[in-house]
C-alpha positions in Angstrom: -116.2 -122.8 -19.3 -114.6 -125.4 -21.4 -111.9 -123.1 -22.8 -110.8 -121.6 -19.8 -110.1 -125.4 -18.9 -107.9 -126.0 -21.7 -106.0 -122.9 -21.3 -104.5 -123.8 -18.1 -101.1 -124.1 -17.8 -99.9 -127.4 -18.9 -97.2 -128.1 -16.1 -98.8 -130.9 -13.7 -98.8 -130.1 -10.4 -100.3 -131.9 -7.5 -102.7 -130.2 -5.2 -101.4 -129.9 -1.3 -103.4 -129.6 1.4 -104.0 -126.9 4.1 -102.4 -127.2 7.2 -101.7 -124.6 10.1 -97.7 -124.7 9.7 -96.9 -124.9 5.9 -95.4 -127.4 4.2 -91.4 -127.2 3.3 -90.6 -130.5 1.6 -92.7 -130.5 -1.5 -92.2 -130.8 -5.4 -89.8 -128.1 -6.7 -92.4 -127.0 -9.1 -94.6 -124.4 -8.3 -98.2 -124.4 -9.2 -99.9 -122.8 -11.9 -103.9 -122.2 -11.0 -106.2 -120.1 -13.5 -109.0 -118.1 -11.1 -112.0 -117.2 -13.2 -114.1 -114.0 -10.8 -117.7 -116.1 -11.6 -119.5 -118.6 -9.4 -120.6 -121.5 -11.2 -123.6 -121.6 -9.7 -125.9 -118.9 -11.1 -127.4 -117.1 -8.1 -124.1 -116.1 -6.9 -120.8 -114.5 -7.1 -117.8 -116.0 -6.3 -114.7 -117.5 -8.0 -113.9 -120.9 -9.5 -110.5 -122.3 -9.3 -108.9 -124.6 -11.8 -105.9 -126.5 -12.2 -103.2 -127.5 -14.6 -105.2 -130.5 -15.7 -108.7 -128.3 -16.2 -110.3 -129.6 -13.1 -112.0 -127.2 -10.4 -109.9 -127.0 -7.1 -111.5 -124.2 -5.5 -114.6 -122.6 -5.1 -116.3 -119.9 -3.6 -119.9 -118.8 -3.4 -121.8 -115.8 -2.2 -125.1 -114.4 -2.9 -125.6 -111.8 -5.4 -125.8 -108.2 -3.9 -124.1 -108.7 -0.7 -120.9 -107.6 1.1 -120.1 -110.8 2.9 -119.2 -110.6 6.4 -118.0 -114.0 5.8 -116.9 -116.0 2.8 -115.8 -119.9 2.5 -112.6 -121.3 0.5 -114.2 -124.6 -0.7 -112.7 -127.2 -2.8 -113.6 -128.6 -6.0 -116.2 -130.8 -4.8 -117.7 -128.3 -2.1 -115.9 -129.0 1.4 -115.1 -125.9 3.1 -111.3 -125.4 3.6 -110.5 -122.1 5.1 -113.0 -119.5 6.1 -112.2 -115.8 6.2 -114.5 -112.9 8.7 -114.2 -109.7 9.5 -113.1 -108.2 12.6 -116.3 -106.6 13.7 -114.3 -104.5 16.3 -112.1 -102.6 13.5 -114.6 -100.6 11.7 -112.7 -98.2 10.2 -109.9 -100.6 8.9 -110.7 -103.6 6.7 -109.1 -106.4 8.4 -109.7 -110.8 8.5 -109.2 -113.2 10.4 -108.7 -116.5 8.6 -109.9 -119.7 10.3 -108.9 -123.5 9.2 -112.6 -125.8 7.7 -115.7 -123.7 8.1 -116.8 -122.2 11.3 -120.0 -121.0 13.1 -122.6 -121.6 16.0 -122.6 -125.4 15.0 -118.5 -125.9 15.5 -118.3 -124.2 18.7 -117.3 -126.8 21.2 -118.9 -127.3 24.5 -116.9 -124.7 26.3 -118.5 -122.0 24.1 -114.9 -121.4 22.5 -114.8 -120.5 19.0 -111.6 -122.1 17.2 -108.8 -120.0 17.5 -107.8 -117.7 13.6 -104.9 -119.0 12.3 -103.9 -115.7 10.5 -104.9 -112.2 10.6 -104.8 -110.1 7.5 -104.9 -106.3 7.4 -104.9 -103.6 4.7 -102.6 -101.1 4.2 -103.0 -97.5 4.6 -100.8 -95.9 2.0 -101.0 -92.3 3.7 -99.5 -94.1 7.3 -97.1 -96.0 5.3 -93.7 -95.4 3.9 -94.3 -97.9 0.8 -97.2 -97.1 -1.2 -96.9 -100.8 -2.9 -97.8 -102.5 -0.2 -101.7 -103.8 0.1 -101.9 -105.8 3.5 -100.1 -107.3 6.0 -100.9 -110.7 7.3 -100.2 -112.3 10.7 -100.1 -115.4 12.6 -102.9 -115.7 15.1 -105.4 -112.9 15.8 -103.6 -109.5 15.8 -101.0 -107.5 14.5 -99.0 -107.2 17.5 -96.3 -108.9 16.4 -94.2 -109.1 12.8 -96.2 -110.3 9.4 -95.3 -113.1 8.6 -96.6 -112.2 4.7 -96.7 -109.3 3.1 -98.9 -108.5 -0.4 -97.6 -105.8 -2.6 -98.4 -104.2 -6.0 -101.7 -103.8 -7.5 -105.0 -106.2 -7.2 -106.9 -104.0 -9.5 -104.0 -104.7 -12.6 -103.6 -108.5 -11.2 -100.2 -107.7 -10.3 -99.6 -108.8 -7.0 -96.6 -110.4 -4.8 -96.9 -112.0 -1.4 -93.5 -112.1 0.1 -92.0 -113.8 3.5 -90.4 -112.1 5.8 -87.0 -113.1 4.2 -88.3 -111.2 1.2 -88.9 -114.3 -1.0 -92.0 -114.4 -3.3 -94.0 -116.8 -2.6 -97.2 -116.5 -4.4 -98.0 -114.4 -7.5 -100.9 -112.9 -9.3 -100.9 -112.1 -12.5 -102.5 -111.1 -15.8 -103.5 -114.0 -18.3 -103.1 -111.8 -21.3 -104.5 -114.1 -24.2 -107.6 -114.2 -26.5 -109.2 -117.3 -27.4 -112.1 -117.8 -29.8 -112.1 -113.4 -30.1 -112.9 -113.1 -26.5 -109.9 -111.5 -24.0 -109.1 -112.5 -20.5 -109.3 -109.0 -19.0 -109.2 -108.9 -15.4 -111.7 -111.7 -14.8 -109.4 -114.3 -15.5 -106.2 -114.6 -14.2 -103.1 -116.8 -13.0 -102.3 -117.7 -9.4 -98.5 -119.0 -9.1 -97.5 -120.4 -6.1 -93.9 -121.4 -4.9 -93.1 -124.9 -3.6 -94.0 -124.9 -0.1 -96.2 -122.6 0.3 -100.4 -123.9 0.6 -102.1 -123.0 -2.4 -105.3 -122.7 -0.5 -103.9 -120.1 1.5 -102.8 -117.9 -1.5 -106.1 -118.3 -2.6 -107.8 -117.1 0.7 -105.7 -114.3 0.4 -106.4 -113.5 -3.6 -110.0 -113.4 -2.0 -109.9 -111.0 0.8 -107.4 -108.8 -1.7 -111.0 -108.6 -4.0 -112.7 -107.6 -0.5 -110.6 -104.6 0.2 -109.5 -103.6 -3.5 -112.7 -104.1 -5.9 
């Protein structure tokens, strides 16, 4: 994995962390992450997520032969950071809800509550929409009944992919690595993940995940 390490872009960039409302005073760099599509532990798929510097950021692990129901946003180290599940009453439409840490029967409270999604992504349906470009919407909360918030356009299976704000501003980017190193080419399973200033980098990447749910 060594040389997908040193092939990372070499701006330094600092790591933010998650929160509900995003952050709008950061650095006026944006960051540069490499996502590799391979668990690094063997039993598993998953991703691995690493930085300008060539350290791991983000991972995410899920058995082999399975369509998760849920999957976990992990950092480098293994402490869950967002956790994505599908909407079991939406059969027909693949669609997310996006949680903050890791959830389940342990971290419901006494009251039998569940913690509340924070966002609610949906895919597109091209044949209901006017803009065949567009992949998913995503919301704030647990529906759709109000205006996205983010909207991802372009193509997940070419790793060329915008998520723009509702002022139309790209704020996240995926796209090709298109390199060979040592006679061995990127392809699809490596790619970039830019992210603006102020926007979570952990929340592009839960998003980069649940595009891999609904478009691989």
């Amino acid at each position: 994995m060594s040389f997908f390490m040193k092939s990372s872009s070499r701006s330094v960039h600092e790591e933010r962390r998650w929160s509900a409302e995003l952050p709008t005073t950061e650095s006026d760099l944006c960051m540069s992450l490499t996502v590799w599509r391979k668990s690094l532990v063997m039993s598993c798929n998953g991703f691995t997520v690493i930085n300008s510097n060539g350290n791991v950021v983000y991972r995410v692990e899920t058995y082999i032969g399975q369509r998760p129901k849920e999957l976990v946003l992990m950092d480098g180290v293994g402490k869950p950071i967002l956790t994505m599940r599908r909407n079991k009453n939406l059969r027909l439409l693949d669609t997310w809800f996006i949680y903050g840490g890791e959830i389940g029967a342990h971290c419901i409270s006494t009251k039998r509550s569940e913690k509340q999604p924070i966002f609610y992504v949906k895919k597109c349906i091209n044949i209901l929409h006017n803009n065949p470009n567009v992949l998913a919407y995503v919301y704030r909360g647990r529906s759709s009944d109000e205006k996205y918030v983010y909207m991802i356009e372009g193509s997940y299976s070419h790793r060329s992919c915008k998520v723009v704000n509702e002022a139309k501003k790209v704020v996240a980017e995926i796209k090709r690595k298109d390199a060979i190193i040592g006679g061995v080419s990127f392809g699809v399973e490596v790619f970039m993940l830019i992210v603006d200033a102020g926007f979570d980098p952990g929340l592009a990447m839960a998003l980069v995940l649940l595009l891999d749910q609904m478009f691989s």
